[in-house]
RONUKOL-794841 format. One line per field, with one value per residue (C-alpha): residue number from 0; x, y, z. Coordinates in steps of 0.5 Angstrom, whole numbers, plus 500, padded with zeros to 3 digits. Each point is the difference from the previous one (the first is absolute). Layout:
// RONUKOL-794841
nr = c(NUM;...) $
X = c(X;...) $
Y = c(Y;...) $
Z = c(Z;...) $
END
This chain:
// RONUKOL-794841
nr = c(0;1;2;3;4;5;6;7;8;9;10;11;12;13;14;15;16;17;18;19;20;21;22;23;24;25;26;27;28;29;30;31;32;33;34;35;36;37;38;39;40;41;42;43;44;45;46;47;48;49;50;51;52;53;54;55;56;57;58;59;60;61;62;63;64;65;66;67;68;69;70;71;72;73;74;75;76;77;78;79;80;81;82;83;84;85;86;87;88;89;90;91;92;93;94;95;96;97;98;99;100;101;102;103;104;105;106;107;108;109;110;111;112;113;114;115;116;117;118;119;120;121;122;123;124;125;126;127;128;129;130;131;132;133;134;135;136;137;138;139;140;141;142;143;144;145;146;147;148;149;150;151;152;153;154;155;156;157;158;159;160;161;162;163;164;165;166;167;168;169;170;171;172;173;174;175;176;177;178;179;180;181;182) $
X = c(391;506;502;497;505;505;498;500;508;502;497;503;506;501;497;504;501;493;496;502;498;493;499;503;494;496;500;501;493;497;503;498;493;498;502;493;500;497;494;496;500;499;493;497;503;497;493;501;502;493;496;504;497;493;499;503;495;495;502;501;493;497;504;497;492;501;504;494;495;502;503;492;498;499;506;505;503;505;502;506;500;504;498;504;497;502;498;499;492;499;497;497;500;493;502;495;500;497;500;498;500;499;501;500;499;504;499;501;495;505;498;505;498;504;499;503;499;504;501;500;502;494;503;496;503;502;500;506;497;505;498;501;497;493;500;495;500;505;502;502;507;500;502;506;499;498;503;496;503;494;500;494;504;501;493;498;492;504;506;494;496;505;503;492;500;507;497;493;504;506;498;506;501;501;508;500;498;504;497;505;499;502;505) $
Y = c(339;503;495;495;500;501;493;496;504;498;492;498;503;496;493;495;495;497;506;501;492;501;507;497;494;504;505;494;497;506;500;492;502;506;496;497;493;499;496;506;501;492;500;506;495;493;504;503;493;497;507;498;492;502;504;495;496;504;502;491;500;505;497;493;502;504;494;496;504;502;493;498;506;497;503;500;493;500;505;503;506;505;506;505;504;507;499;494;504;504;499;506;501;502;506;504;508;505;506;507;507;506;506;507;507;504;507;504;496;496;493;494;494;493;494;493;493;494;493;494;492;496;493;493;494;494;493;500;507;504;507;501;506;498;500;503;500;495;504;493;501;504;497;503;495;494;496;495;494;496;496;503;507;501;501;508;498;496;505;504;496;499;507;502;493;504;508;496;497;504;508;501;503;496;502;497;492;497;493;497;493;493;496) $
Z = c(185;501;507;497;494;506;502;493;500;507;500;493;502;507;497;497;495;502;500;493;498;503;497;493;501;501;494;496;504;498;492;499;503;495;493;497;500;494;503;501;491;498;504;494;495;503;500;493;498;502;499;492;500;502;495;495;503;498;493;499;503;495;494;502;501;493;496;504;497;493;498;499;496;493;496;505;500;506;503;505;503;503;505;504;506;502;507;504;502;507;507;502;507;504;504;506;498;505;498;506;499;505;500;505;499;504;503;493;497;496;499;500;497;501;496;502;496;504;495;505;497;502;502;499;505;496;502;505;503;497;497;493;496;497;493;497;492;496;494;494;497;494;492;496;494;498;495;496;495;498;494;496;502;492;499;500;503;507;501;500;505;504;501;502;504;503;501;503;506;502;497;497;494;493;498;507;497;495;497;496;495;504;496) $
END
């Protein structure tokens, strides 16, 4: 270590002014290449953007079957609503368990037991012959709220079936519907 240090002393000692301009490039080479461009965080963000629209989408899809449905409830009137989503739903990966277990018995008469368990991905081939998990379960979106204005909104008996109509469709809790008088 020591001769090689020795060495590093010696060279730089000896060379020039162009020894020392590489070694400067270099160290800059070096320093340019270790600093983040930024391309890198803009990817997590672009796919939260789409992950964002699908689950609007969902949401204005929900808003729209329900505005669909209870616009022909008698009572009701017009309708617009409003649904909000925790979550844009779940797929559930198909995974392979194999589960083994030995044992031995040693010369004192103690036995040692082993058990392992190995979770392996299962892979389905797509149209273009790429390898994609299989999906075995699609969990839908969960509801946060719904907000309905509904013309006959002001009738105690129609605030009453909508707010069941709501309960029945999403499984949500009643403080989480609000039905409200349309202009």
């Amino acid at each position: 270590m020591k001769e090689q240090l020795e060495k590093w002393k010696e060279l730089l000692k000896n060379s020039g002014k162009n020894r020392w301009i590489v070694f400067l490039l270099a160290g800059l080479l070096l320093l340019v290449i270790s600093i983040p461009n930024g391309e890198e965080q803009k990817l997590p963000a672009a796919q939260a953007e789409v992950a964002d629209e699908k689950t609007l989408d969902q949401a204005e899809t929900l808003a729209a079957g329900l505005e669909r449905v209870l616009s022909r409830v008698h009572g009701v009137g017009k309708t617009k609503v409003l649904v909000t989503l925790k979550s844009d739903g779940k797929r559930l990966v198909e995974k392979d368990s194999s589960a083994r277990s030995s044992s031995s018995k040693e010369n004192s008469g103690n036995t040692d037991a082993e058990n392992t368990q190995e979770e392996n991905t299962v892979y389905e081939k797509n149209g273009s012959g790429e390898e994609i998990p299989y999906v075995s379960e699609v969990l839908e979106p969960e509801v946060a709220g719904v907000l309905v204005v509904a013309e006959g909104g002001g009738d105690p008996v129609t605030v009453r079936e909508i707010t069941e109509a709501v309960q029945a469709l999403f499984g949500i809790e009643v403080h989480k519907i609000k039905v409200m008088k349309m202009d």
